[in-house]
C-alpha positions in Angstrom: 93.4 107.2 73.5 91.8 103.9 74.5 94.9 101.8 73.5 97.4 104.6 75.9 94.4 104.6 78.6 94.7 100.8 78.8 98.7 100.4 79.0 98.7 103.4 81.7 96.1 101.5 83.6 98.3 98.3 83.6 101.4 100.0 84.1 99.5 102.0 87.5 98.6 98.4 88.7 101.8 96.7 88.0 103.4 99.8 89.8 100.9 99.6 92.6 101.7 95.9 93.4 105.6 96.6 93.5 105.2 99.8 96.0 103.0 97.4 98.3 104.9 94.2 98.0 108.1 96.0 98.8 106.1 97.9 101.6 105.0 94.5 102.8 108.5 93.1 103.2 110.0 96.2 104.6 107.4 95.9 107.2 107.4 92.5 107.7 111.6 93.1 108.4 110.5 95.6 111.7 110.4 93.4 115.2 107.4 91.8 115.9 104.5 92.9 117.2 101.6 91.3 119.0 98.3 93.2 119.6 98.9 95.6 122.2 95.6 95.3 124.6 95.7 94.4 128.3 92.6 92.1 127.7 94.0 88.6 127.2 91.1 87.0 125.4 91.1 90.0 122.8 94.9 89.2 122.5 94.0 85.3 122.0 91.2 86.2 119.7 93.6 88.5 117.6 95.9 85.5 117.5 93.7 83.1 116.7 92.6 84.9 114.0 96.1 85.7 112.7 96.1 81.8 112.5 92.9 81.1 110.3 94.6 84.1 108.4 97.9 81.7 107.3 100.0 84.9 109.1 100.4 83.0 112.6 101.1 78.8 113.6 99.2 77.9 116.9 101.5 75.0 118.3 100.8 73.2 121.9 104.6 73.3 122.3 107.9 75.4 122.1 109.4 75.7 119.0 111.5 78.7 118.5 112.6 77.4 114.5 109.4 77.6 113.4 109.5 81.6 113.8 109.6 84.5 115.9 107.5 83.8 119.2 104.9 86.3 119.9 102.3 85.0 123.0 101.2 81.9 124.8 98.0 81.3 126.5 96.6 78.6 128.6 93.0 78.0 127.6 91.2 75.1 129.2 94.1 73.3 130.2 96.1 73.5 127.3 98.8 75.9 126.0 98.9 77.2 122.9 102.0 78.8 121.5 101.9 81.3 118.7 104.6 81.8 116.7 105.0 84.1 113.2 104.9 82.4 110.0 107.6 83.1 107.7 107.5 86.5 105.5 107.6 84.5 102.2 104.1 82.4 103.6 102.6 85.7 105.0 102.9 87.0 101.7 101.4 84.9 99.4 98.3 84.5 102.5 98.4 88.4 102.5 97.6 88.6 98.6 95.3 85.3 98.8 93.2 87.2 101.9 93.1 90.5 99.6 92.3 88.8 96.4 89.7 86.7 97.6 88.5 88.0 101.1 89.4 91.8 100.2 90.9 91.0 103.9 94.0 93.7 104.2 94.6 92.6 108.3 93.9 93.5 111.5 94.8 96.1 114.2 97.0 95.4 116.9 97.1 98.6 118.8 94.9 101.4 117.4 91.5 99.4 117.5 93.0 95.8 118.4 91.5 92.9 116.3 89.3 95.5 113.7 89.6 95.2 110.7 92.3 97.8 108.9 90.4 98.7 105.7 87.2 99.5 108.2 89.1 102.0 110.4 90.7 103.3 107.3 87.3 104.2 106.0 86.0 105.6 108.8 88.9 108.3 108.7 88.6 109.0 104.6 85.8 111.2 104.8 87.4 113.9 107.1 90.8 113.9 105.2 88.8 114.1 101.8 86.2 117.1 102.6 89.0 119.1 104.1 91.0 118.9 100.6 88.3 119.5 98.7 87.3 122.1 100.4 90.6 123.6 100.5 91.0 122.9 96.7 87.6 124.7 95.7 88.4 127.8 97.7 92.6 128.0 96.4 91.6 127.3 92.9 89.8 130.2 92.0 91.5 132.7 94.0 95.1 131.4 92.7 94.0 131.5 89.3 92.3 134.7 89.8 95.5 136.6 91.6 97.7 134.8 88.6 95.5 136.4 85.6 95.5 140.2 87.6 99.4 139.8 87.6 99.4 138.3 84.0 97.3 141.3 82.7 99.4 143.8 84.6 102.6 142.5 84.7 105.5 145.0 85.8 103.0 147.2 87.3 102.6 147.9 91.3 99.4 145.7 91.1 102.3 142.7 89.5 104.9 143.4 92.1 102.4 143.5 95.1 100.9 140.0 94.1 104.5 138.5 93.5 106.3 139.6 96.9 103.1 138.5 98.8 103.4 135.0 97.0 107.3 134.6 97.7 107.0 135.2 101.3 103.7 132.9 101.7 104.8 130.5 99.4 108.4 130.3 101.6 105.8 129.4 104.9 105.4 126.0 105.3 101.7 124.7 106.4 103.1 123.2 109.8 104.1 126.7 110.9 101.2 128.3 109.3 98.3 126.3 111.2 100.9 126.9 114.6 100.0 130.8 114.1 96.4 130.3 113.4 96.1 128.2 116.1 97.3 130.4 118.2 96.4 133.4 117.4 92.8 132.6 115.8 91.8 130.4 118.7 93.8 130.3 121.7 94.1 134.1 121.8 91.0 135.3 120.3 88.8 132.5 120.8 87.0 133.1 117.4 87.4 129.3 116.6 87.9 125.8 117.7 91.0 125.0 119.4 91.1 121.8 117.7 88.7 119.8 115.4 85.2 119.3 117.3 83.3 116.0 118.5 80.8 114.5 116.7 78.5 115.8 119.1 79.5 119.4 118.8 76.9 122.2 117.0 77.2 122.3 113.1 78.5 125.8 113.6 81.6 124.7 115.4 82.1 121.8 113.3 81.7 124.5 109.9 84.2 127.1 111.8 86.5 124.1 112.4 87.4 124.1 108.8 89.0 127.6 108.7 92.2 126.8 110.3 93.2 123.8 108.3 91.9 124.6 104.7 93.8 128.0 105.4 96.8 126.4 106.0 96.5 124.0 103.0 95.2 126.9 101.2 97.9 129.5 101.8 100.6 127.6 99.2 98.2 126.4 96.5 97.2 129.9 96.2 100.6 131.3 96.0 101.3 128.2 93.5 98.7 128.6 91.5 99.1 132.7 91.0 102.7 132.2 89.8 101.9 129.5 87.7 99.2 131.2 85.8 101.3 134.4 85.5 103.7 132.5 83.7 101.8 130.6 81.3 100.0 134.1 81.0 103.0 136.4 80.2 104.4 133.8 77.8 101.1 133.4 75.7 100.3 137.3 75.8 103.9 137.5 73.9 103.3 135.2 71.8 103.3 135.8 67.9 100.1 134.4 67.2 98.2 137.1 69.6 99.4 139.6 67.9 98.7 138.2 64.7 95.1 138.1 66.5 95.2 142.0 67.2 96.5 142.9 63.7 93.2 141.1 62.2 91.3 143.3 64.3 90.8 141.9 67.7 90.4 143.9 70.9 92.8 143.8 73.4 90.4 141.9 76.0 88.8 139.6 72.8 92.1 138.5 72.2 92.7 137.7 75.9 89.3 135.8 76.7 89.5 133.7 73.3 93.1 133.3 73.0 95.4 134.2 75.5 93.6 132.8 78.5 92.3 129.7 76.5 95.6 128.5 75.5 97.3 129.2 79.0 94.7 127.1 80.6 95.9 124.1 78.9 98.7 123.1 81.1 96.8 124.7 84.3 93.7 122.5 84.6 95.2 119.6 84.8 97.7 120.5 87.8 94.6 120.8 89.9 94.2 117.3 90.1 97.6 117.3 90.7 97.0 120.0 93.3 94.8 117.9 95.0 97.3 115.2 95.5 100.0 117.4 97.0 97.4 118.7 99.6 96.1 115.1 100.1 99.6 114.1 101.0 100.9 117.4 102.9 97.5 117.5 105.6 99.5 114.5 107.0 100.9 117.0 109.9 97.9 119.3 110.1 95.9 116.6 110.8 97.8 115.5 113.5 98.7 119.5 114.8 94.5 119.8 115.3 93.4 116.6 116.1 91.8 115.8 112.9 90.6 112.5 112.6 91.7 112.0 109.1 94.3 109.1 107.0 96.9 111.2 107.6 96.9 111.5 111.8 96.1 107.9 111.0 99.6 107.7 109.3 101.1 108.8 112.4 99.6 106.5 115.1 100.2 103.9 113.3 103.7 104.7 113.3 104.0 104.7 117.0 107.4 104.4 117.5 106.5 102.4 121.1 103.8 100.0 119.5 103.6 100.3 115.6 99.9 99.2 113.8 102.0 97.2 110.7 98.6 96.3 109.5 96.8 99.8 109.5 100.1 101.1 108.1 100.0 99.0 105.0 96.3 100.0 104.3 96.9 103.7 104.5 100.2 103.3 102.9 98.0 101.4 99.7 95.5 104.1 100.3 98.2 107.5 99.4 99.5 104.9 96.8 96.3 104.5 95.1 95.1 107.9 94.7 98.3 109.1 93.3 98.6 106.7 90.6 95.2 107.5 90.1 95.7 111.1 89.7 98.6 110.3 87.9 96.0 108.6 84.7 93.5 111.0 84.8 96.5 113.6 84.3 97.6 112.5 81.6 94.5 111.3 80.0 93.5 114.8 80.9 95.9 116.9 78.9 94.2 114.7 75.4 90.4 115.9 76.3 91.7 119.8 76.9 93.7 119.7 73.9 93.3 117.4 70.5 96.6 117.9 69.4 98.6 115.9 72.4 96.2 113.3 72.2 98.1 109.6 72.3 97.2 106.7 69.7 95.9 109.2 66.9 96.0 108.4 63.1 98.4 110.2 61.1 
């Protein structure tokens, strides 16, 4: 297990850096863009920086050759002239600043000249303790609803649970939160309208999370439930069960110890992998009720009017992270739950 660990960890790496450094040149192939504030000496501080960065050339003259042209300013009698460095330079100064500064850029429209990894962290808690949140509460229900089909499966209480889950699970979120919004707040005015202010009561900012972990909720739950009904109905037919009742064990001992055990196998780890999908789907919810999360993040930054390159790369490292991430302790998982698929043993 150590030897697999250790190659997964290197190949999540080596996969990392390719997905950024073709993130980076994608990027760096959009127009240019300057910092977008009307304050000129933040726009000459931004460039300035840029320069001590290795992404910008400060020159007293015109030069078009030397790149793309982005600002001028005349400080103190003299002109300065900044111009982009080319994409193969910004590169290598992009890796150096990350490697040894753990410098990812700067804004240039959602908080010009601050740094991008800062603003990104001060938007990870809200996107984090709403999927958690959502993923403790859709868990348990989805597993519970999946082992009351399992156990009475082709009954009313089986068909009842299934059509439910094929209409819900046919919602998407996006249209979900739209009817709780609606009807849940603007209508009834039971809660927030959109996600409260930091200066708001802690009841408001706890009824805040109804709407959006009940939107991300709806179709976990309805994934879990027919996952677990599967992996349910095809252990309870299994031959060993009933090789477990024919020694003598109840109907329910036979469930708890084997039936439900062996079916969990392949379920926990999908809630990791749960987690992910939520992670990446609150993208629109956050945006739909003002969360302040990576996700609504995401979106300004892709401003089609003034784009934040720099913030965009961070988040885009961010989402790339956590699901390579996931994708170790998933498969590193599945060895702990069951001996038998662990990787590296002995014959």
């Amino acid at each position: 297990m150590l030897k697999y660990s250790i190659k997964r960890i290197i190949l999540a790496l080596v996969t990392a850096f390719i997905i950024l450094t073709l993130t980076f040149f994608l990027v760096k192939s959009l127009p240019p863009r300057g910092v977008f504030s009307p304050d000129e000496n933040v726009r000459y501080a931004f460039y300035v920086d840029q320069v001590d960065l290795g992404y910008c050339i400060d020159l007293p003259n015109e030069n078009p050759s030397l790149g793309n042209y982005l600002e001028s300013f005349t400080i103190g009698g003299e002109t300065h002239y900044f111009y982009t460095k080319p994409v193969l330079d910004q590169y290598f100064n992009w890796i150096g600043n990350i490697v040894t500064k753990w410098d990812w850029g700067r804004s240039t429209v959602i908080k010009p000249n601050s740094s991008a990894i800062r603003i990104i962290a001060q938007r990870l808690p809200a996107s984090i303790s709403i999927n958690i949140v959502s993923v403790v509460i859709s868990v348990p229900l989805g597993i519970a609803l999946g082992i009351l089909a399992g156990l009475k499966k082709n009954t009313w209480v089986d068909h009842t649970i299934s059509t439910v889950v094929m209409i819900f699970i046919s919602i998407p979120s996006f249209v979900v939160i739209s009817f709780l919004i609606y009807f849940l707040a603007f209508k009834s005015g039971w809660l927030p309208t959109m996600w409260p202010t930091p200066d708001q009561s802690a009841q408001t900012k706890a009824l805040a999370f109804i709407i959006p972990v009940a939107s991300l909720s709806f179709g976990s739950v309805c994934g879990y439930t027919r996952f677990v009904r599967a992996e349910l109905c095809e252990v309870m037919s299994s031959e060993y069960l009933l090789l477990a009742r024919t020694k003598g064990l109840t109907k329910n001992q036979a469930i708890v110890r084997h039936a439900l055990r062996n079916a969990f196998v392949p379920i926990l780890p999908s809630i990791l992998a749960e987690f992910i999908g939520i992670f990446g789907g609150s993208m629109i919810l956050e945006n739909l009720y003002g969360i302040p999360g990576i996700g609504d993040l995401y979106i300004q930054a892709l401003n089609q009017n003034n784009p934040d390159y720099n913030v965009l790369m961070v988040d885009m490292a961010v989402f790339t992270t956590v699901g390579l991430l996931a994708g170790i302790i998933l498969d590193l998982s599945y060895g702990f739950i069951d001996p038998r698929i662990r990787m590296g043993e002995k014959k």
